[in-house]
C-alpha angles and dihedrals in degrees: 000000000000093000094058081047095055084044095055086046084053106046085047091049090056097042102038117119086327087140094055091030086057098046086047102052087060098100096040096056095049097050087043094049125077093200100119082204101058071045098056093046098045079056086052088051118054082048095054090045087051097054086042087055090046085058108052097029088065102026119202120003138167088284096046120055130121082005101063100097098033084058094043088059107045093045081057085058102052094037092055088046088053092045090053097056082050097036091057097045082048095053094045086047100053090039084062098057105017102041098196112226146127095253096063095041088057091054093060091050084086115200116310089022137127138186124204114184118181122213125198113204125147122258111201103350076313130113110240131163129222125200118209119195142195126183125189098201110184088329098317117121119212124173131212149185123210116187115208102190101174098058090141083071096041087049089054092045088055099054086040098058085044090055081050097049094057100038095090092194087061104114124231096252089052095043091049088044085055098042092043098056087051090044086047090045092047125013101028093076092048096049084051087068105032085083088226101315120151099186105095128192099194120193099182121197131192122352089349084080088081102029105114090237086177089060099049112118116240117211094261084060098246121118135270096238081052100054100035132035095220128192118197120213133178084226157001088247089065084068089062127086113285126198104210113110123231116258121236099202128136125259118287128204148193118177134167101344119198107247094191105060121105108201105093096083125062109261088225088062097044087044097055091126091225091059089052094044088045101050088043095048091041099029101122096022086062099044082072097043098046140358099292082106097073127110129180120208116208127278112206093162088061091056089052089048084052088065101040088058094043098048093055095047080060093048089053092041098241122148105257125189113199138192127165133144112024088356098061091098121163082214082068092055091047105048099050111157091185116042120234123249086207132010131202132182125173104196144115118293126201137192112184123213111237138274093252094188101042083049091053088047101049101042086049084054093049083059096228102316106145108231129172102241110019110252109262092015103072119181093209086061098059098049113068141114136262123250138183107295105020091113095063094036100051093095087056104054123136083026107065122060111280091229102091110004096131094259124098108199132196105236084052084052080074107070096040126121094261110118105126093017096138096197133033109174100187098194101191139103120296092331082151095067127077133123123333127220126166120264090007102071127200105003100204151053095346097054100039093059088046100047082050093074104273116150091210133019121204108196132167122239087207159346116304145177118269093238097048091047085051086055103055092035092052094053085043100060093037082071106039096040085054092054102268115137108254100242096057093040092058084046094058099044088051090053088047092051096047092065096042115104090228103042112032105114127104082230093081108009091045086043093094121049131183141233138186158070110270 
């Protein structure tokens, strides 16, 4: 009844990307509190996660053989102990200004609204999924809860429709019959209860963070994107007041680096002479062990997307820093001094598989104690972009200074300038995906920008041609640039591709979703 469906919201409002949200609010803290102490162990931190990062970025090395895993551990360790003191003054913190509870979050679903938020959970040693759904009708709040028992063959439809999308000799019946059966398994039984609402407020979970909802197939054979207005959050909390101010910076982008020069890092540290003996010695053993193994062709097409966007901001008169070729450095994101009002970096994403057997081996360590990530083996480091140099760097890896490598990861998103940028477009491939845990969503790219203070994020699903990504992004920026709201401007691109001849296939215009509060 509606009362087990406000106890569900409520259970997801609480559990929700508490883990991320709990490693993100670290500098903030630390620059809020006055407590020289909170002070003295965000400083701790940040030293232990990078040499945590040093560590898995460049695998084993001379120093550390026979010893690797045993180090990573124990960093992990540390690293978990000093993100509890904060993670409790943070929690304490947010629970002062932001009370979580079902009440308030009804109040933010304004009139002819609704809000479905999916939970995973297991049933019976079995993934299944719940929904549950709030809808503001003319004022009148109902709540319901929709069981999805058989999430294991929702989750195979999912990655099936997104083997479809991407197949481009699919043809269009068997791309609507596909689309159809996931629209009927997910979506049928919620539009059964929205009393003909077509605002949607979508908190996705598990493997429905990367499922294209805009592309799913109604029954009148229209799509998704076409029928609802949907607005995709990471939880019901982003729907409550936040207190971080808009920034009013210019543009900043980053468009078409080039991987191979070597520039970007000083020659003396490159020329320490056990760095050079070491990546020659461990090259290929650590290309196995870390991320010394990556190698980013050219974009040309990113650099071309570069100018189209700079040449309409000065069409439109808006402040625009570019930086594209040699300049594309990950230090000048780094180092930001104003903080962006939108952000926008063409490059080449990337999301590593696991270590498998470094997983095994540290969670047998750990002797049976459940931790997201596992110690040694951190999502947020295998999700990152590529910037200039990382080409010639990538042998170096874990023994050159993280600042400016070439590699962006996600864990280091987090300590970026961000707070009040309204807009991060991360035009890249498959910069949306990343590990999923459950009730923490995607743990990667997406989520660390947001958790560093961005208002929307724009991700891919997955990879995509150059000219179809020019295409969307043209249209896109046509419309920002021009004063629409993001998220209706991406809506509205995606409705004008659809009916264009060239471009009308889910396969590009469905390619980039959004999240976020704003």
């Amino acid at each position: 009844g509606e009362e087990n469906a406000r106890r569900v919201l409520e259970a997801s409002l609480h559990r929700k990307g508490l883990l991320l949200k709990i490693t993100s609010q670290i500098q903030q803290v630390s620059r809020m509190s006055k407590n020289p102490e909170l002070a003295d162990v965000a400083v701790k931190l940040r030293r232990s996660r990078e040499s945590l990062a040093l560590l898995t970025l460049s695998g084993p090395t001379t120093d550390t053989v026979g010893q690797h895993v045993q180090m990573l551990y124990e960093l992990e360790l540390e690293v978990n102990e000093l993100q509890g003191a904060m993670g409790r003054a943070s929690a304490q913190y947010r629970s002062s200004i932001a009370p979580l509870d079902v009440d308030k979050l009804q109040l933010a679903v304004t009139a002819d609204k609704a809000l479905v938020d999916f939970l995973a959970y297991r049933s019976d040693d079995r993934p299944a999924y719940l929904a549950s759904v709030l809808v503001n009708k003319a004022g009148r709040y109902r709540h319901h809860l929709i069981d999805f028992p058989e999430a294991a063959k929702i989750d195979r439809g999912i990655v099936e429709y997104r083997d479809v999308i991407q197949d481009l000799s699919v043809e269009d019946e068997e791309l609507f019959e596909y689309g159809q059966d996931i629209y009927t398994a997910i979506w049928s039984p919620i539009d059964a209860v929205l009393e003909g609402l077509d605002y949607v407020y979508l908190v996705p979970d598990g493997l429905l963070n990367i499922l294209p909802f805009a592309a799913l197939v109604t029954i009148e054979e229209e799509y998704l994107v076409q029928a609802v207005d949907l607005h995709i959050l990471t939880s019901g909390r982003d729907l409550l007041p936040n207190y971080i101010a808009v920034a009013d910076g210019s543009y900043l982008l980053f468009a078409g680096p080039d991987y191979d020069i070597s520039e970007v890092v000083p020659n003396g540290q490159i020329n320490d002479p056990e760095i050079r003996t070491e990546s020659t010695s461990l090259a290929l053993r650590g290309a196995a062990g870390g991320l010394r193994g990556l190698k980013f062709v050219p974009l040309p097409g990113a650099e071309k997307e570069g100018e189209i966007i700079v040449t309409k901001a000065a069409s439109y008169n808006i402040a625009l820093d570019s930086f594209t070729q040699a300049r594309a450095q990950e230090r000048v994101i780094s180092e930001l001094e104003q903080v962006p009002s939108v952000l926008h970096i063409a490059s080449h994403g990337f999301f590593l598989k696991a270590n498998e057997t470094l997983t095994k081996r540290l969670l047998k360590q750990q002797r049976g104690s459940a931790q997201v990530p596992p110690p040694g083996d951190n999502p947020l480091l295998r999700a990152g972009l590529a910037f200039a140099g990382i080409n010639a760097n990538a042998q170096y890896l874990g023994r050159i200074n993280t600042q400016n490598d070439g590699i962006l990861t996600a864990l280091e998103v987090l300590d970026l300038n961000l707070s009040g940028t309204k807009l991060v477009v991360l035009s890249a491939c498959e910069t949306g995906l990343g590990e999923i845990h459950e009730g923490e969503g995607i743990y990667g790219l997406r989520r660390a920008f947001q958790e560093a203070g961005v208002g929307e994020i724009v991700s891919s699903l997955w990879e995509v041609s150059d000219s179809g990504t020019q295409a969307l992004m043209t249209g896109f920026y046509d419309k920002v640039l021009a004063g629409v709201p993001p998220r209706d401007a991406l809506r509205m691109v995606q409705l004008e591709l659809i009916e264009s001849v060239e471009w009308g296939y889910p396969y590009v215009w469905a390619s980039f979703m959004m999240v976020g509060s704003s």
